[in-house]
Every structure is written in structure tokens, then in C-alpha cells.
N, C-alpha and C positions, 0 to 999 in steps of 0.2 A: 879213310877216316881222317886221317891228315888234311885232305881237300876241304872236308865239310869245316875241323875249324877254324883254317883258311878263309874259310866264306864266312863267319861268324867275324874272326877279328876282324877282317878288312870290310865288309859291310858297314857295321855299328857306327864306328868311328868316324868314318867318310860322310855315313849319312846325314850325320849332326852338325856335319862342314859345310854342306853341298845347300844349290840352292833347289827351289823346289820339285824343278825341271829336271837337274842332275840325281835327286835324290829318286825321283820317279822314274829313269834312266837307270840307275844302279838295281833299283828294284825290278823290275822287269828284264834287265840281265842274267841276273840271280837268279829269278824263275825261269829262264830260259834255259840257262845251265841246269837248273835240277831236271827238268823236264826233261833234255837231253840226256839227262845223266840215268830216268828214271826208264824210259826206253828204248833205252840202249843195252840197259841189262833187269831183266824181270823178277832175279833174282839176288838182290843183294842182302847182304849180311844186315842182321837185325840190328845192329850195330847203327850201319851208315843209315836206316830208316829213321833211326833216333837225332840222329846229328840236324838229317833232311828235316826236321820238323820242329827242331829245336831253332834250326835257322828260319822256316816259316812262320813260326811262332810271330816272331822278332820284324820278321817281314811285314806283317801281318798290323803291328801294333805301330808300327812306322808308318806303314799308310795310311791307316784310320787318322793316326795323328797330322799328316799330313792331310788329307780330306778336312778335315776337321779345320785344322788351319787357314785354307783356302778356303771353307765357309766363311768365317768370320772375319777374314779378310775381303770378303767379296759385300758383306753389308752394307758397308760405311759408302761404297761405292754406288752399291742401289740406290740407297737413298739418297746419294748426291743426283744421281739420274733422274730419278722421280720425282726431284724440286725444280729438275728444269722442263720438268713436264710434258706434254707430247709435241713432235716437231710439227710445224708448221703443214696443214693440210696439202695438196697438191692446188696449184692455182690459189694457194695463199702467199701474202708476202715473204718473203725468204726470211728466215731469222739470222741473228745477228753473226758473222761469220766466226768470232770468239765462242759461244754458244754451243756451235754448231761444230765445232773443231773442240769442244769439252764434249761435247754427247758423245764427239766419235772415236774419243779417246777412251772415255768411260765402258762404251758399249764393247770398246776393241780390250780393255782390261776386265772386266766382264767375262767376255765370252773363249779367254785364256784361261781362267783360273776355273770358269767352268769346268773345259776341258783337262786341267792337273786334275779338278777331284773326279772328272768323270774315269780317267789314266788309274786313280788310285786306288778307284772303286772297282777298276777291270784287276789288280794287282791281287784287291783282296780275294774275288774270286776266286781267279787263278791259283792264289794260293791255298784258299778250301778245297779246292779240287783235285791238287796233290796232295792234302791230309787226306781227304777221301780214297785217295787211288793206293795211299798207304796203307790205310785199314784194311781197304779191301786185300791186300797182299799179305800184310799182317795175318790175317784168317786164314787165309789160306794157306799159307804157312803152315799154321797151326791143325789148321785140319789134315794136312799131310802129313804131320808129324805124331797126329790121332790114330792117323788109318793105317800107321804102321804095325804090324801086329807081331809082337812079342811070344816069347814064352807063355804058356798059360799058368798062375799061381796054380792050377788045381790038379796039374802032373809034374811034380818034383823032380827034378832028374837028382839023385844021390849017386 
């Protein structure tokens, strides 16, 4: 129990510090330890499933924000690319080496922040996947706790 708020306080606060790259490193940690953690034992207390999902939550709403962030960081740069238009055909004159050295830089910052939201977008699955793997434990829980059969109300014992 202690572990999961463990995970909560030291997450949140690091994440807000961290740059995109570390923020997306800390998250994927995280789901690696719960993942670990959920694995490992089949059976944990309903307790620690709440903590686990409370921190997914959270996980969860970091990365979209994150994704999101790297979209609209990646705009301004499109369309910087798209003004300098397509490079020079093959057995056409070479373009201008400054030009040429900005497309390669744009395309190489481009095809980075792709990859943070592509990273982010693998974060949020992963993390639906543990809610999912929860419920499904959740129920069954419960249906064990159904099939247990009691007393009958309709033979009294006095």
C-alpha cells in the first residue's frame, strides 16, 4: 500500500520537472513496475488494485498531455518544412547547403517528437491494459466471493 503512494508522490511531481524524454522514461518505468508487480502476484488485496489505478489514472492523463504537447509542438515546424518545399530532384542542382542543413534539421526534429507521441501513445495503452487486467481480477474476485456458499436463511439453526 505504502509502495503505490510512493509511486503517486514521486511520479506527479518529477513529471512536471522532467523534460519530455524523461517524463516518457518515468512513465514507462512505472508501468513496468506495476506490470511486475501485477505478475508477480495474482492476487492482491483490493486495496493495492485501487492505488494501481489511481496511479494509472494519472499516468494516463500525463501522457495524453504529453502526446498533445508534442503535437503542437511539431506544427510550427511542419510548416516551416513545407515553405522550403520539396528538395531538389535527383540530377537536379543541389540546393543551397544552409537550406539543406534546415530541412535536415527540421525533418530530424520532426521525426523525434514523432516518436515521444508515438512512446506516449504506447504508455496509454499499456496503461488501459492494466485497467483492463484489473477489472478482469476485480470480477473474479467477486465471483469467488459469490460462489461461496453460506448458510441457507431457510434452515435456522436455533
Amino acid at each position: 500500500a505504502l509502495f503505490g503512494i510512493l509511486i503517486i508522490a514521486w511520479t506527479v511531481p518529477a513529471l512536471a520537472q522532467d523534460s519530455a524524454a524523461e517524463k516518457l522514461q518515468s512513465l514507462e518505468s512505472t508501468l513496468t513496475e506495476i506490470e511486475h508487480e501485477l505478475a508477480a502476484d495474482p492476487d492482491l488485496p483490493q486495496e493495492r488494485y485501487g492505488e494501481i489505478l489511481r496511479t494509472i489514472s494519472l499516468l494516463v492523463v500525463d501522457a495524453r498531455a504529453l502526446r498533445s504537447a508534442e503535437q503542437q509542438q511539431t506544427q510550427p515546424l511542419r510548416g516551416q518544412l513545407s515553405q522550403l518545399g520539396a528538395p531538389p530532384a535527383e540530377g537536379a542542382p543541389p540546393e543551397d547547403p544552409d537550406i539543406a542543413a534546415t530541412r535536415a534539421r527540421l525533418s530530424e526534429e520532426i521525426s523525434k517528437s514523432q516518436a515521444r507521441v508515438t512512446r506516449a501513445e504506447l504508455a496509454i495503452s499499456r496503461a488501459q491494459a492494466i485497467q483492463d487486467q484489473i477489472g478482469l481480477r476485480e470480477q473474479e474476485m467477486t465471483q469467488r466471493k459469490l460462489a461461496i456458499q453460506g448458510p441457507s436463511p431457510l434452515f435456522l439453526e436455533t
